[in-house]
C-alpha positions in Angstrom: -35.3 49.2 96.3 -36.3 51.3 99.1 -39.2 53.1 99.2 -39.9 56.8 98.5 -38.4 57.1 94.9 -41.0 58.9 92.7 -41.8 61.1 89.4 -39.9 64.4 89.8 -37.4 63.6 92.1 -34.1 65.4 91.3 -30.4 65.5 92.1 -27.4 67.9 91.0 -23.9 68.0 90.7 -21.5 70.8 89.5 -18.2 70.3 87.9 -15.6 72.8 86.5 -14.2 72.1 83.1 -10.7 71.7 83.0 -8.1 70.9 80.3 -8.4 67.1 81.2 -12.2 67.1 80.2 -11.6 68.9 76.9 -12.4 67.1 73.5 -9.5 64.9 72.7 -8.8 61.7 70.9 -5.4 59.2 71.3 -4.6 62.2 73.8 -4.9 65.1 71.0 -7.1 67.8 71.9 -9.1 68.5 69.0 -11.1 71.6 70.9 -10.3 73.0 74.0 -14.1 72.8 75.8 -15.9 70.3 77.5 -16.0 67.2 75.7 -19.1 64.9 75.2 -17.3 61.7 76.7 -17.3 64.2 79.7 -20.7 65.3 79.2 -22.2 61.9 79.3 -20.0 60.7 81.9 -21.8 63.3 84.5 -25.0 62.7 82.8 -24.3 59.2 84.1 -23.4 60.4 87.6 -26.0 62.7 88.1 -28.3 60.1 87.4 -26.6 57.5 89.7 -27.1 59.7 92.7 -31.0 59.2 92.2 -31.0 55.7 93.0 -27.6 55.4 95.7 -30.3 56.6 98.4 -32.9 54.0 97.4 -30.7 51.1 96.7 -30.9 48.0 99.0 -27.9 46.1 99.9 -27.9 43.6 98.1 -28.8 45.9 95.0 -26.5 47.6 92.2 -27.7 49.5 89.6 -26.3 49.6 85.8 -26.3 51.7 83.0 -28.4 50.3 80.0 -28.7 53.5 77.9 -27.9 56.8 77.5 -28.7 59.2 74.5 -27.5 63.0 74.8 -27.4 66.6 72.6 -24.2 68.5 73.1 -25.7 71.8 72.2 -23.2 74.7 73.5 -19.5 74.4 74.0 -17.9 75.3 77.3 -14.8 76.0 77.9 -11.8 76.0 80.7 -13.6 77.3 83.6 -17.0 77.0 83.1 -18.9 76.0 85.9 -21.3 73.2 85.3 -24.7 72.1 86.7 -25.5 68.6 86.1 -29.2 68.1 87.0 -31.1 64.3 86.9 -35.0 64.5 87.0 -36.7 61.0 87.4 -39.3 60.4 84.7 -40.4 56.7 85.5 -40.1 53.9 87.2 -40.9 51.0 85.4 -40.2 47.3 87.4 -36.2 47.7 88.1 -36.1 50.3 85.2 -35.0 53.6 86.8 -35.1 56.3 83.7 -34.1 60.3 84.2 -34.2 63.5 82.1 -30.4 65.0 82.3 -29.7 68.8 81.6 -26.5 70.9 81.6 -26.2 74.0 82.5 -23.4 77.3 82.6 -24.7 80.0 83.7 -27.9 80.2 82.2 -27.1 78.4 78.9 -28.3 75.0 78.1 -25.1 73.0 77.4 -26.6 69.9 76.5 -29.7 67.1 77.4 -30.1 63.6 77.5 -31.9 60.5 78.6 -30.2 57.8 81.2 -31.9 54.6 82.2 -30.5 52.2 85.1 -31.5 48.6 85.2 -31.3 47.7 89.4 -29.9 44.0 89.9 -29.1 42.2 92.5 -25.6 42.0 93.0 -25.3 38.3 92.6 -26.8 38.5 89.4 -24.1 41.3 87.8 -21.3 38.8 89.4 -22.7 35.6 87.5 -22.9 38.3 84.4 -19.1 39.1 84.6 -18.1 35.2 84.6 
């Protein structure tokens, strides 16, 4: 990894919910608001854009665990902030604090680590 990557440094994205995101299984909604799958799947790209500026070339990084709350529902409409803190750095363990906001209201929280591998190593992995 490049340098510079350090305790405290944070990144956010916003997303709107829309129907597509809402709770749904086998293509049923079961609640028309943000789902979790949706939840975690910005959690996850909040915390990506962390380490994009810091990767090396020859670098990827992967997901190796996520835990989240869902707290608050949110429905059609709502805009979302996604924020990613950086707790630690441990080796080629990059771990972040994730929090969703609306407005003012604390949506949900969570936990991502990313592993960073070399490239070559994720292809021999996959074969």
């Amino acid at each position: 990894m490049k340098p510079g990557l350090t305790a405290g440094y944070s990144v956010a994205i916003e997303a709107v919910v829309t129907p597509e995101m809402f709770a749904q299984f086998e293509g049923k909604v079961v609640h028309p608001t943000y789902s979790t799958v949706m939840m975690i799947y910005h959690m996850e790209w909040a915390s990506r854009q962390i380490i994009l500026p810091f990767l090396e070339e020859h670098e990827e990084g992967m997901g190796i665990s996520v835990s989240a709350k869902h707290i608050l529902p949110a429905p059609e409409g709502s805009n979302l902030k996604i924020k990613a803190v950086l707790t630690e750095k441990n080796d080629n363990k990059i771990m972040t604090d994730v929090f969703v906001i609306h407005d003012t209201k604390l949506i949900g929280t969570g936990e991502v680590t990313q592993a960073i591998i070399p490239k070559t190593k994720i292809m021999s992995m996959l074969l």
